[in-house]
Legacy VTK file of the C-alpha trace (Angstrom):
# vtk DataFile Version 3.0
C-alpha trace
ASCII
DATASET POLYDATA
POINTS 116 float
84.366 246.978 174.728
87.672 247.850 176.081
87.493 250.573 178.398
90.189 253.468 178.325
91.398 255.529 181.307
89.440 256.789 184.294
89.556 260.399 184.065
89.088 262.772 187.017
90.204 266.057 188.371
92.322 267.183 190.901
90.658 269.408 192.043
92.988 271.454 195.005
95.356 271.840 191.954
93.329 272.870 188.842
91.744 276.628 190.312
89.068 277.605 188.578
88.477 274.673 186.122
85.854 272.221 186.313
85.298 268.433 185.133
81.927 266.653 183.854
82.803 262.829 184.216
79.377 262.021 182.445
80.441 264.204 179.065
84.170 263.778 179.833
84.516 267.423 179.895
86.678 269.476 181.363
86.069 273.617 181.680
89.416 276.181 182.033
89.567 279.934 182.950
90.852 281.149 178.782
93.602 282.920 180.855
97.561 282.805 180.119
99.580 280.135 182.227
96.135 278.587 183.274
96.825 274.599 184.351
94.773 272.201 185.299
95.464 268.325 186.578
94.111 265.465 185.398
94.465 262.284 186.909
94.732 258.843 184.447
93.743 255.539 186.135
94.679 253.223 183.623
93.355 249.103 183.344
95.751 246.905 184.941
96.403 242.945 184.119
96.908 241.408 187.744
99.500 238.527 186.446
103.208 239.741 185.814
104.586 240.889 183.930
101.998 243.600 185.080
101.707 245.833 181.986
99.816 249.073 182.745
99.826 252.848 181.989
98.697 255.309 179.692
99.640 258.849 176.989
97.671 261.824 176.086
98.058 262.959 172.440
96.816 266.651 172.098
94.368 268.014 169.201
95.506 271.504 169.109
99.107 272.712 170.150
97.643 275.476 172.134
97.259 273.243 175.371
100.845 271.412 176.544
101.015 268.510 178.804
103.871 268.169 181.282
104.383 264.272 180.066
104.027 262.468 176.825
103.374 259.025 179.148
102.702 257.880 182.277
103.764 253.640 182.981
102.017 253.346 185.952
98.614 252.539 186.540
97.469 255.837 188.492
99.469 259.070 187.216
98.565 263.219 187.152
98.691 264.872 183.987
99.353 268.931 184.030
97.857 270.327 181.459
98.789 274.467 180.601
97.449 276.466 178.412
100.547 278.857 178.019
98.814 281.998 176.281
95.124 282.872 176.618
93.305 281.763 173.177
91.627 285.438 171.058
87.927 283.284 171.658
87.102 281.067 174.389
84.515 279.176 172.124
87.993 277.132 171.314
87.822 273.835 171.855
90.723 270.938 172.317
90.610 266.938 172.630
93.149 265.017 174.634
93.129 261.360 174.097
94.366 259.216 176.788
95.206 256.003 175.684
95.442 253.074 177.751
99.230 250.643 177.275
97.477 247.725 178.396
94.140 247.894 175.896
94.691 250.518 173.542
91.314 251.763 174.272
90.994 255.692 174.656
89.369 257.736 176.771
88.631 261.686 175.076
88.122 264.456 176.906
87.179 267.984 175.642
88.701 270.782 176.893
86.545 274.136 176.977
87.934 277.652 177.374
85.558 280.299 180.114
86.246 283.554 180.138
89.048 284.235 182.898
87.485 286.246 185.898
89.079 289.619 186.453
LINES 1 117
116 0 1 2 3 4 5 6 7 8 9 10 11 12 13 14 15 16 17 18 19 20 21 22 23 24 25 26 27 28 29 30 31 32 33 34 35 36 37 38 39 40 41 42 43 44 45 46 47 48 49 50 51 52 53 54 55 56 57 58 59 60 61 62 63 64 65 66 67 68 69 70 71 72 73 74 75 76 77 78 79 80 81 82 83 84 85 86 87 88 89 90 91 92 93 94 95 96 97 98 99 100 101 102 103 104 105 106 107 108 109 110 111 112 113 114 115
């Protein structure tokens, strides 16, 4: 099977919010303006012309990503969640798909209730 994007935190920029790579889950304070960064590795072909890359399609609006796309192979995705949801049992799905394969990688997105 195709494999999508490698998905990992970065984690100097994403305060407060933590990523499981086994479950492909990442963990945000449910607090307004939150962000947190996710870095895309996307498959490469070695031969020119070199097609590589990757997008994130959203599940629910509440979460907004600072680009649609990304065409090259290694990219950071900011992810904010502009207004603090009324339950942090919400959940969200961004799908990163990858331009070479078309193979997707899904992460969930879970809300934690923001520390005071």
């Amino acid at each position: 099977a195709l494999s999508g994007p490698e998905i990992s935190l970065v984690a100097d920029e994403s305060e407060g919010c933590t990523y499981d790579a086994v479950t492909k889950t990442v963990t945000i304070p449910n607090k307004n303006g939150q962000t947190v960064k996710l870095k895309a590795v996307a498959p490469t072909l070695a031969a020119p012309p070199a097609t590589t890359g990757s997008s994130v399609a959203i599940t629910n609006a509440w979460i907004t990503a600072d680009a649609a796309s990304i065409a090259t192979a290694e990219g950071i995705y900011t992810f904010t969640l502009p207004t603090a949801q009324g339950s942090s049992d919400a959940t969200n799905a961004l799908t990163f798909k990858s331009t070479l394969t078309g193979a997707t990688t899904v992460v969930t997105v879970k809300l934690k209730d923001a520390a005071l």
